[in-house]
C-alpha positions in Angstrom: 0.0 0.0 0.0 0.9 3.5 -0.9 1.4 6.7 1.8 -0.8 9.8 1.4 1.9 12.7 2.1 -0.4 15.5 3.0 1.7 19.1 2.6 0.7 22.6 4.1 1.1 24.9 2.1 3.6 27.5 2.6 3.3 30.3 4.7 1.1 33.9 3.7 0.9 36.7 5.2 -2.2 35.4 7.7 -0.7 32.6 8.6 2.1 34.3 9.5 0.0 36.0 12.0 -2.2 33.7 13.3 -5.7 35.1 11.0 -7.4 32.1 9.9 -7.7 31.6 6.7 -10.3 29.8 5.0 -11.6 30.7 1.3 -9.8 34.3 1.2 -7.3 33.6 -1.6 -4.0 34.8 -0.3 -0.6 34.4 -1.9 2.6 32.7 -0.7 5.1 35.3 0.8 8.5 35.4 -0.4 9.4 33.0 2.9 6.7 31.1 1.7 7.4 30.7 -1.9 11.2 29.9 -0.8 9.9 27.0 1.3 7.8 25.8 -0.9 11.0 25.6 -3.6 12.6 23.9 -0.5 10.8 20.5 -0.4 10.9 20.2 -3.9 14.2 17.7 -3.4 12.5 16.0 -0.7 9.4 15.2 -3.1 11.0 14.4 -6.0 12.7 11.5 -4.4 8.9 9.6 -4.3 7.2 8.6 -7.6 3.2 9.3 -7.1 0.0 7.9 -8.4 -1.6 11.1 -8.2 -1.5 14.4 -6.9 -4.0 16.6 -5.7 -4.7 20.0 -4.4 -7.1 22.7 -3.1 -8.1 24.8 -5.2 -7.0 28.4 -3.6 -3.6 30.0 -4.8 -1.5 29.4 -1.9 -1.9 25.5 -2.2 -1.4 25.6 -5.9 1.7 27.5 -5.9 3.1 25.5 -3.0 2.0 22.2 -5.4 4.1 24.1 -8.5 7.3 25.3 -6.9 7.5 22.0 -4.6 7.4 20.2 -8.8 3.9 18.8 -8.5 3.0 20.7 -11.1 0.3 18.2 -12.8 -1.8 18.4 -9.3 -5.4 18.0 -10.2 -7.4 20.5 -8.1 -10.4 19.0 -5.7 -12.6 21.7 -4.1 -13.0 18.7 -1.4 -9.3 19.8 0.2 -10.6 23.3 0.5 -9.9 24.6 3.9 -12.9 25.1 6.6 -15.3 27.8 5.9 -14.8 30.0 8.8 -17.6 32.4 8.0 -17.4 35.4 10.3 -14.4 34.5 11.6 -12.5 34.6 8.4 -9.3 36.9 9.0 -9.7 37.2 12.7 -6.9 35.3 15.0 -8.2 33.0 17.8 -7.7 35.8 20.2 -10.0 38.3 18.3 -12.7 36.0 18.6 -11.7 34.9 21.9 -13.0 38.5 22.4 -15.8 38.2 20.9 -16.5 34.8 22.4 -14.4 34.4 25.6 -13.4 30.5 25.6 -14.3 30.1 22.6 -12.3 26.7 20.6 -12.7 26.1 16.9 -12.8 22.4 17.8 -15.9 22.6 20.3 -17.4 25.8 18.9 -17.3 25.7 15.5 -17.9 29.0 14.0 -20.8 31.7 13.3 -21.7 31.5 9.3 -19.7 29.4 8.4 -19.2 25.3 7.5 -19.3 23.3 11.3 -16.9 20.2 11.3 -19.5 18.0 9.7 -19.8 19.9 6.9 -15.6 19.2 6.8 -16.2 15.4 7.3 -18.5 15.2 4.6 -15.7 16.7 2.2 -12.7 15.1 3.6 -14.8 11.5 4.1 -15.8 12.0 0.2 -12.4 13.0 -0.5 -10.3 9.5 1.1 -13.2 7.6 -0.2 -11.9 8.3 -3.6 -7.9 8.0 -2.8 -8.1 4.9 -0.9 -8.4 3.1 -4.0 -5.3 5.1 -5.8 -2.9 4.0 -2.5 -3.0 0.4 -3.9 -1.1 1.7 -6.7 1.4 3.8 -5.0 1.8 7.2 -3.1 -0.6 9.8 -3.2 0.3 13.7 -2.5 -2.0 16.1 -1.0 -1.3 19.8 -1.2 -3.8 21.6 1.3 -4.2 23.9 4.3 -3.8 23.4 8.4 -7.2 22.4 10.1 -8.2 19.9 6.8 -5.1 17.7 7.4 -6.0 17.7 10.7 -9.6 16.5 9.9 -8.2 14.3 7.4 -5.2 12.9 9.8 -8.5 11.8 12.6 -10.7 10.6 9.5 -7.5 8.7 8.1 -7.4 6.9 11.4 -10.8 6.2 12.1 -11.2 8.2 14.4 -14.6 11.6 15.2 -12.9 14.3 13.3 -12.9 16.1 16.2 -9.9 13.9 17.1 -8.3 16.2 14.8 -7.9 18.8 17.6 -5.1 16.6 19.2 -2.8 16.5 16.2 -0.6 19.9 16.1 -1.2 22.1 13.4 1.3 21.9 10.4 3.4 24.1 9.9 3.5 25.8 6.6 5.3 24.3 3.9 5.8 20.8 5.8 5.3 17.2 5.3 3.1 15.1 6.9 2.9 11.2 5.9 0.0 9.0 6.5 0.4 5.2 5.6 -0.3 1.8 7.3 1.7 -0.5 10.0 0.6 -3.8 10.1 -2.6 -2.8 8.1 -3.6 -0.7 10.4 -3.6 3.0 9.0 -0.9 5.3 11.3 0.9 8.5 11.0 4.1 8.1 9.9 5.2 11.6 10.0 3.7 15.1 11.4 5.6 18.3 10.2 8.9 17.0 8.6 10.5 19.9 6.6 
């Protein structure tokens, strides 16, 4: 069986400070563009079946300069619909919502984590197959991987709250031990 190397994308300039950043199409900084160049050694090492990405610019520019260029967009890797939350960092709504966790509280007019499932669920449903042929490359954003990472496992997505949050422009494998499906990496640069 094949391993499903999921990749952040690289850093822009909300993720450099903590905004969260769900449909607004921002582009890679410079740092981020660099880093993305940066694991293209690391990834042409690996032959894959296929390779996918979100659709936004930051994961399709990461996909490029890391040489996955022939990644076939899937609008199921988008990242989570924050609604009104969309450019505000956990302590802005913290202040608007004092304890507020994305995990527990979802967000105000926006997708909730079932609505990510469904996607990410759809999304594995159709690679599970391609992994009997070989790896399988994922270019997408921070709190999907960490839905897909839970769902991978078998696990609630909400399990997906325990798994730290990639860092931009990082690797993060996913295979099977044993038959049993694992992580085999979490933020390898």
């Amino acid at each position: 069986m094949g391993q499903l190397v999921l990749i952040r994308h690289g850093e822009t300039a909300w993720s450099r400070t903590g905004q969260h950043a769900g449909r607004t199409d921002l582009p890679l900084t410079e740092v981020g563009e660099e880093a993305a160049r940066a694991l293209a050694p690391r990834l042409a090492e690996r032959e894959f079946t296929a390779v996918y990405t979100s659709p936004l610019t930051r994961a399709v520019r990461t996909a490029e300069l890391a040489g996955l260029g022939n990644a076939e967009p899937d609008t199921d890797l988008i990242e989570w619909d924050y609604g009104r939350y969309e450019g505000l960092t956990a302590e802005q709504i913290q202040e608007l919502k004092p304890g507020w966790e994305l995990w527990r509280d979802g967000v105000d007019a926006g997708e909730d984590l079932g609505d990510v499932t469904v996607r990410v669920d759809a999304f594995l449903g159709r690679v599970r197959l391609l992994l009997e042929k070989g790896d399988v490359a994922v270019v997408a954003h921070g709190h999907l991987s960490r839905v897909l990472t839970a769902r991978w496992l078998g696990l609630d997505a909400l399990a997906g709250r325990q798994f730290g949050h990639p860092h931009p422009a990082t690797i993060n494998t996913l295979g099977y031990e044993h038959e049993l499906p694992v992580v085999l990496g979490w933020n390898v640069t």
